[in-house]
C-alpha positions in Angstrom: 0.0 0.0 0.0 1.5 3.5 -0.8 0.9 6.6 1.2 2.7 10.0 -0.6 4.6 11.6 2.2 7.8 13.8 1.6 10.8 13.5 4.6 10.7 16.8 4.4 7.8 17.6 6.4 6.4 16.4 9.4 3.2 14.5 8.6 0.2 12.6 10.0 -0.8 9.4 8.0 -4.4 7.9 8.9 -6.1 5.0 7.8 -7.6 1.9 9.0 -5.7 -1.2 8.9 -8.3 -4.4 8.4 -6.9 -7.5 9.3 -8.2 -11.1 8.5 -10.5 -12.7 11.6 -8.7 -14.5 13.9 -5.2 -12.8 13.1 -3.8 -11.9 16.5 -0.9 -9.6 15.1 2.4 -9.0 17.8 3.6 -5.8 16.3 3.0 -3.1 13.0 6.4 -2.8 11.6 6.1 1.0 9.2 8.6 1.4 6.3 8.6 4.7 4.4 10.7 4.8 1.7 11.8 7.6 -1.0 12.6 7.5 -4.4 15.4 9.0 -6.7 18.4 11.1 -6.5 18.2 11.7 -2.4 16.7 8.3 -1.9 16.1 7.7 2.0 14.5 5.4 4.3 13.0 5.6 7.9 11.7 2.8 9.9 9.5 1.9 13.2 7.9 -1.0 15.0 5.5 -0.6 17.1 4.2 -2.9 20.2 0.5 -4.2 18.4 -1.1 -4.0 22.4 0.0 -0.4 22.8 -1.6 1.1 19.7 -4.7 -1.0 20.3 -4.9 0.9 24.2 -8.0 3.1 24.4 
């Protein structure tokens, strides 16, 4: 799934996330990625029970 985003700039990205029944997931691992000349990557894992806490 893409999401357009620039480094840049500090942004919010929403969305839902569906997952199949009965999938218990551990952790959401997020990769952004740019392309081109100043390619770049930034990466973050994130404990599944903690962003499920309301």
């Amino acid at each position: 799934m893409g999401v357009k985003f620039r480094f840049r700039y500090f942004q919010d990205v929403e969305g839902l996330l569906r997952v199949p029944d009965g999938f218990e997931p551990v952790e959401l691992q997020v990769v952004a990625r740019a392309e081109g000349r100043k390619s770049s990557q930034a990466e973050r894992t994130f404990d599944w029970d903690e962003l499920t806490e309301n």
